[in-house]
N, C-alpha and C positions, 0 to 999 in steps of 0.2 A: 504494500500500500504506500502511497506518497506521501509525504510529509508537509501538515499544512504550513505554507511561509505565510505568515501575515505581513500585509504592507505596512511599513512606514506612513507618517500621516497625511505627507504630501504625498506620497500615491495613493492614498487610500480617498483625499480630498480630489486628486484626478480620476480615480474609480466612480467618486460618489458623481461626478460630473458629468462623465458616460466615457469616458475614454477605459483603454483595456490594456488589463496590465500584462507581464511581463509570465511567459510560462511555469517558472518557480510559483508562481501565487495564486495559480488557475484551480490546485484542491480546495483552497481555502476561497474562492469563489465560489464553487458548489456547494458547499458547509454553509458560506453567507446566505447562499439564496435557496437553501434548502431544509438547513438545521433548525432546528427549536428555534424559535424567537425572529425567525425573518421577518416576521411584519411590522416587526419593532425596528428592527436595523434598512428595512427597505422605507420606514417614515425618517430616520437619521438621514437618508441618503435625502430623501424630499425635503428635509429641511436644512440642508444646505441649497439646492435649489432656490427654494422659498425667499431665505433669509434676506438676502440682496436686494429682490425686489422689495419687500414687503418695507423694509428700512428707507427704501428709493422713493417712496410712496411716502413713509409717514415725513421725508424732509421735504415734499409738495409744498408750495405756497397757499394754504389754504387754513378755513377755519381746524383747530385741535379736532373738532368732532367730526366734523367729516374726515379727515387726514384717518383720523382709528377707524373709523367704519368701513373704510374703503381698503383698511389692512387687514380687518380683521374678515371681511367677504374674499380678498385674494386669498388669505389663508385658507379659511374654510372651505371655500373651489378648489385650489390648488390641492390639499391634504386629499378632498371626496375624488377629484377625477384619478390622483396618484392611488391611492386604495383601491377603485376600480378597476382599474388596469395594473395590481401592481403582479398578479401571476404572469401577465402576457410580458410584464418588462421584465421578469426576472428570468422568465424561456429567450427572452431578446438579449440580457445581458449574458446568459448560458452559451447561447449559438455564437454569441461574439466573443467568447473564450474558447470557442472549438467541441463544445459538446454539443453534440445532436438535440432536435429539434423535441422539447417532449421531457427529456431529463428529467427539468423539476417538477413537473405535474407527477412524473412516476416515483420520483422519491418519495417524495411527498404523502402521496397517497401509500407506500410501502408503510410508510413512517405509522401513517395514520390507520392503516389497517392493522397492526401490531399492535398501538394502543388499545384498539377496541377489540382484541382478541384476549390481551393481557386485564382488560376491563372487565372481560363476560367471565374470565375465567377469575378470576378473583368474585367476584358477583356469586358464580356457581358455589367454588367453595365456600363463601361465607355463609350463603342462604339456603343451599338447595342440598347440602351433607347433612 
């Protein structure tokens, strides 16, 4: 098995960007978009996206309270469309690291059919012995 290399935080900041890293760091891309807690680290990546505009925004020449409402509607757009799409971007950042199309939807699901095997059977034993 490969050994995961984690990036440094200026690649990791050119990762979160969309650019693609370096073949040493391509295990530890599959683990990102595939492991426990990717919807946590796929919203890290969105809010680095986010951040610039949303700052771009509140330094607008304009009244405080619209300057916040109109940061806080990008955000909230911004966050809902990235959540919506964020399986199809994580099989896009997959394919742009060299793994086949599909990857993480199969992980994923392997991942999540194990729990609810290790689920029922804990279930059985507690309740039905």
């Amino acid at each position: 098995m490969d050994t995961v290399t984690r990036p440094g935080p200026f690649r990791w900041l050119w990762y979160a960007l969309g650019g693609r890293l370096p073949e040493k760091h391509h295990t530890w891309v599959l683990h990102d978009v595939t492991g426990r807690g990717w919807l946590w680290r796929h919203g890290a990546r969105t809010s680095v996206l986010l951040t610039p505009l949303v700052f771009g925004w509140l330094l607008m020449p304009a009244p405080l309270g619209l300057r916040l409402a109109l940061c806080l509607m990008a955000a909230l757009v911004g966050y809902f469309y990235s959540y919506a799409y964020a399986e199809e971007a994580g099989e896009h950042r997959l394919a742009r690291h060299g793994f086949p199309i599909g990857t993480g939807r199969r992980i994923r699901g392997e991942a999540r059919e194990a729990a609810e095997a290790e689920a029922h059977a804990n279930y059985l034993t507690r309740y039905r012995t």
